[in-house]
C-alpha positions as YAML, in Angstrom:
chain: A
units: angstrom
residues:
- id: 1
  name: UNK
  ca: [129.69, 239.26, 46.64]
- id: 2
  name: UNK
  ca: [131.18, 240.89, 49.76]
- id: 3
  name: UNK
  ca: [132.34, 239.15, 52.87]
- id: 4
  name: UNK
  ca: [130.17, 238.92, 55.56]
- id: 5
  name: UNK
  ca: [130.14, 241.99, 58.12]
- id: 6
  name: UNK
  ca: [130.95, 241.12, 61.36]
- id: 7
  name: UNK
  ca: [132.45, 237.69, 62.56]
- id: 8
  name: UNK
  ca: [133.20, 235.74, 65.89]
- id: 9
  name: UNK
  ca: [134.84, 233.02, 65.71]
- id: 10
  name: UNK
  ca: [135.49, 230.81, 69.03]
- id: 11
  name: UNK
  ca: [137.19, 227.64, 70.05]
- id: 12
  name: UNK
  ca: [134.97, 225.25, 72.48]
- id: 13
  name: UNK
  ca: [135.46, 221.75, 74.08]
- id: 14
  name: UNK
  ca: [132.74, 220.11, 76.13]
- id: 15
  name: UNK
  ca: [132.89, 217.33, 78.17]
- id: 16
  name: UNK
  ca: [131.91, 215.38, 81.36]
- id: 17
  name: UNK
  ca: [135.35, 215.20, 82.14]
- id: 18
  name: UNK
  ca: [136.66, 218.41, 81.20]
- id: 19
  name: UNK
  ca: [139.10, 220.03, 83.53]
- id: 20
  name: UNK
  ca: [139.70, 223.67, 82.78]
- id: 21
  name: UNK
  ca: [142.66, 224.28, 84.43]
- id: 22
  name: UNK
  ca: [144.58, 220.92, 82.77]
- id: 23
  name: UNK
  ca: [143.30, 222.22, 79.29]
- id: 24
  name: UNK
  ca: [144.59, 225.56, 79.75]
- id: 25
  name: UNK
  ca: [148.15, 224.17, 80.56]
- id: 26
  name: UNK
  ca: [147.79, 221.94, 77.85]
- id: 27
  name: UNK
  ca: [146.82, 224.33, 75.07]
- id: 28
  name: UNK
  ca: [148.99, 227.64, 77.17]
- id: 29
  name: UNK
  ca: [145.97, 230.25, 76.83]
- id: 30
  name: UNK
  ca: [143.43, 230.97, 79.66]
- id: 31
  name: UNK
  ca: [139.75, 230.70, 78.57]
- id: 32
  name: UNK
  ca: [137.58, 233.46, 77.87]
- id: 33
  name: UNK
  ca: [135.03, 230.76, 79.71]
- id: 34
  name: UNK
  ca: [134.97, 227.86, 81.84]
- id: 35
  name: UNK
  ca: [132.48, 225.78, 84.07]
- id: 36
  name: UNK
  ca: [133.44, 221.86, 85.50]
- id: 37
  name: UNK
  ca: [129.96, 219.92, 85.17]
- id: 38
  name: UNK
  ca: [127.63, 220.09, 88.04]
- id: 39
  name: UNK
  ca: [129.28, 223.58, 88.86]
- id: 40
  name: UNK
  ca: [126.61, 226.58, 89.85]
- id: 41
  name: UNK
  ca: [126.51, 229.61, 87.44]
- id: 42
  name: UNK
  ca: [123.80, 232.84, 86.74]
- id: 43
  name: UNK
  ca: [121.83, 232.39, 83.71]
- id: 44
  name: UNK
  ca: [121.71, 236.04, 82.03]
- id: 45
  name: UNK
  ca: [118.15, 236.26, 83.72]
- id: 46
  name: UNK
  ca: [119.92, 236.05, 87.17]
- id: 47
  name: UNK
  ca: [118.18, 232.42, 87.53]
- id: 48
  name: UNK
  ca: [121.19, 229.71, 89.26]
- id: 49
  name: UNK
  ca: [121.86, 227.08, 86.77]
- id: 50
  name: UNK
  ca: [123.42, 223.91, 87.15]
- id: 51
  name: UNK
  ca: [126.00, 222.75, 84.26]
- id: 52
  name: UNK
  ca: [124.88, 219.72, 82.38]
- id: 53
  name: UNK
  ca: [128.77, 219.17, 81.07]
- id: 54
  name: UNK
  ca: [131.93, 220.85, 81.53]
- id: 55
  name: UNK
  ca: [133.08, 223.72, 78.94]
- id: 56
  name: UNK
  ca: [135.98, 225.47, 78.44]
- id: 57
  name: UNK
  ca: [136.03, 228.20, 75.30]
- id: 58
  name: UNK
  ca: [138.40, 230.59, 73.62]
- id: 59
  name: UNK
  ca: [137.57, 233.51, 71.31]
- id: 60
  name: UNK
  ca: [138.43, 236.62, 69.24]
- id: 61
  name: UNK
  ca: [135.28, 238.38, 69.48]
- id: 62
  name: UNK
  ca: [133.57, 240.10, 67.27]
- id: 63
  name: UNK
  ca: [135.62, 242.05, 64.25]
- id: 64
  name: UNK
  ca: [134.62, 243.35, 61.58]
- id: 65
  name: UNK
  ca: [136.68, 243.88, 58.38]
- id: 66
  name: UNK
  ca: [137.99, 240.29, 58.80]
- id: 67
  name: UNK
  ca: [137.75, 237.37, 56.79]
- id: 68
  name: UNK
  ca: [136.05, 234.21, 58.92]
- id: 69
  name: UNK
  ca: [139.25, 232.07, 57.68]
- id: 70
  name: UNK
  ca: [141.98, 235.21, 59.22]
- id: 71
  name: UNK
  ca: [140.07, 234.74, 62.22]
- id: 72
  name: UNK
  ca: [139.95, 230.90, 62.22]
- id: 73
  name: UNK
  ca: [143.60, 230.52, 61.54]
- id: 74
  name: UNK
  ca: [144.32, 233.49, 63.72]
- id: 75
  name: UNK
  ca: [142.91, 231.39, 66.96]
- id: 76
  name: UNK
  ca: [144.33, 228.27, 65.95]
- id: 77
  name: UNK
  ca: [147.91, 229.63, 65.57]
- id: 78
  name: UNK
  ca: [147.36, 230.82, 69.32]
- id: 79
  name: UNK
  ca: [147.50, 227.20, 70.84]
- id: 80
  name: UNK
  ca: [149.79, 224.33, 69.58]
- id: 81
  name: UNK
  ca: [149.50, 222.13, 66.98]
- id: 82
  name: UNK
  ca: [150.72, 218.88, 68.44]
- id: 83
  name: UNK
  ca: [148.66, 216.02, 66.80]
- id: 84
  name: UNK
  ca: [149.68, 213.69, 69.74]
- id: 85
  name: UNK
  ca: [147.64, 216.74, 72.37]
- id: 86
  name: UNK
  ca: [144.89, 217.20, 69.71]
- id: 87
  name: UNK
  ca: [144.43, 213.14, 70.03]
- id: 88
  name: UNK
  ca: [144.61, 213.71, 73.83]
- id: 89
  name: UNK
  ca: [142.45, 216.36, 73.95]
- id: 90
  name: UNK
  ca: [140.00, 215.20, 71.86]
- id: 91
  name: UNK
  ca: [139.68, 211.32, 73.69]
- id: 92
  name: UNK
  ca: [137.32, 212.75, 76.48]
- id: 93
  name: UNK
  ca: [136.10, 215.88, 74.95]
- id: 94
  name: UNK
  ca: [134.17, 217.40, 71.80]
- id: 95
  name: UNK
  ca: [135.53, 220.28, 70.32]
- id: 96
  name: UNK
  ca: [134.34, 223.09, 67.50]
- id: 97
  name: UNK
  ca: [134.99, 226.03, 65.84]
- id: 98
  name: UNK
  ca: [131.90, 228.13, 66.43]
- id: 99
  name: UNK
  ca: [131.47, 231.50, 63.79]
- id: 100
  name: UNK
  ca: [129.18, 233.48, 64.64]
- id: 101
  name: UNK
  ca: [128.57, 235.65, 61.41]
- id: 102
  name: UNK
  ca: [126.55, 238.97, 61.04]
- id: 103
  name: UNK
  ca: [124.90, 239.89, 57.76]
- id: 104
  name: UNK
  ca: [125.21, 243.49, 57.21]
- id: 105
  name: UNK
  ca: [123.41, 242.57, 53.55]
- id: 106
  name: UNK
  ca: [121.46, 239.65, 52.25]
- id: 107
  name: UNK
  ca: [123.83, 238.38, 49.90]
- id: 108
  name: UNK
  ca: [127.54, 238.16, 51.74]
- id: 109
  name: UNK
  ca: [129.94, 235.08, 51.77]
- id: 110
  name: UNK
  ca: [132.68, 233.90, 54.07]
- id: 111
  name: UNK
  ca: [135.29, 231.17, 52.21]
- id: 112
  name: UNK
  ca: [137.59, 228.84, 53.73]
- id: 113
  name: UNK
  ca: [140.61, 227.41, 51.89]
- id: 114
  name: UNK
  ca: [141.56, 223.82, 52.18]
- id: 115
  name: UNK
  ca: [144.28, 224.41, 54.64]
- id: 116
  name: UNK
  ca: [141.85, 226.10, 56.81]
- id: 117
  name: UNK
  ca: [139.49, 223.19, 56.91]
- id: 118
  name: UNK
  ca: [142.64, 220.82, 56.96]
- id: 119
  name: UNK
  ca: [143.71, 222.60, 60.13]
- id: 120
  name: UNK
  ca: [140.45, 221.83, 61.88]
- id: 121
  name: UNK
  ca: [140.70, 218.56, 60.60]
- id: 122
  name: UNK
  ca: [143.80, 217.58, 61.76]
- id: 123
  name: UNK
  ca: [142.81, 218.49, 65.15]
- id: 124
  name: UNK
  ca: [139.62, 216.36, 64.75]
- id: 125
  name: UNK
  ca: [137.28, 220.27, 65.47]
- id: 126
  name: UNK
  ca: [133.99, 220.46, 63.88]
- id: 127
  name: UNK
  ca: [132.33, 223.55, 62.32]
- id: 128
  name: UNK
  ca: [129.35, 225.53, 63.90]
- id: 129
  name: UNK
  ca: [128.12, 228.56, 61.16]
- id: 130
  name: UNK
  ca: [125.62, 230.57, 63.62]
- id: 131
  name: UNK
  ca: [124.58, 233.29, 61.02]
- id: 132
  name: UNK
  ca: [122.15, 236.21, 61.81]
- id: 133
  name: UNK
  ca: [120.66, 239.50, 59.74]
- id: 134
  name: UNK
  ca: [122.07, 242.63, 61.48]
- id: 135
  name: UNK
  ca: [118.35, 243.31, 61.64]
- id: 136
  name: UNK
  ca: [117.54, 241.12, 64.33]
- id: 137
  name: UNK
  ca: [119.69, 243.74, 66.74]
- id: 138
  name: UNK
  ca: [122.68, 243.15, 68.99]
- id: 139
  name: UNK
  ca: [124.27, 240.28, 69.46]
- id: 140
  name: UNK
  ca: [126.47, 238.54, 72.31]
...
C-alpha cells in the first residue's frame, strides 16, 4: 500500500472558557486560529456568526510526501510536554489532533506507532481522521 497523499494535521482545544492569549503563553506558539465564545466572526459566505465556544488551533498545513505520524509528532514537539500543563490545559478544555487526509488512490494507509498514540495520550488529545478522495476537489 502507499501512504496517503496529502495530510493536515492540526492541534485544537475548545472550550467555554478558553482564553487564547493564556493558552498561547502556556503552550509558547501563536495560533493559526482563535475566537473567545460569544465573539463575532464572517462565515466563508460573508454571513456574521456568533461563536458557540471558544477555540484556539495550531497546524502544519497541508504536505504532501509526509507520513501523518512525522506530522503528528512534528506539531507536538513544537509545544511542551509538561504533564502537570497538559492536566491544566485539559481541566476546562477539549483538545484533538485533527488529520485531515487526501486520497490520491483508493487504497492508501497512514500508520501510527505506539509512541505516537502514547504522546497524544499522555496529553489526554483525542483523534479526528477527516479523510476525502482527491476527487471531490480542493480542500481547505
Amino acid at each position: 500500500m502507499i501512504d496517503v497523499a496529502e495530510c493536515k494535521v492540526s492541534l485544537w482545544f475548545t472550550g467555554d472558557s478558553l482564553n487564547p492569549d493564556e493558552l498561547a503563553s502556556w503552550l509558547g506558539r501563536a495560533p493559526a486560529y482563535q475566537i473567545r465564545k460569544d465573539e463575532t466572526y464572517h462565515s466563508k459566505e460573508g454571513e456574521e456568526m456568533v461563536a458557540r465556544t471558544g477555540r484556539f488551533q495550531l497546524t502544519t498545513g497541508w504536505q504532501k510526501g509526509k507520513k501523518l505520524e512525522h506530522l503528528i509528532i512534528e506539531l507536538l514537539d513544537q509545544v511542551p510536554d509538561d504533564p502537570i500543563l497538559w492536566q491544566r490545559i485539559m481541566l476546562g478544555l477539549s483538545g484533538e489532533i485533527v488529520c485531515g487526509l487526501i486520497l490520491a488512490r483508493f487504497n492508501e494507509e497512514a500508520k501510527l506507532s505506539a509512541n505516537a498514540l502514547m504522546a497524544l495520550g499522555s496529553r489526554g488529545l483525542s483523534l479526528h481522521l477527516d479523510i476525502y478522495d482527491s476527487g471531490d476537489g480542493p480542500v481547505t
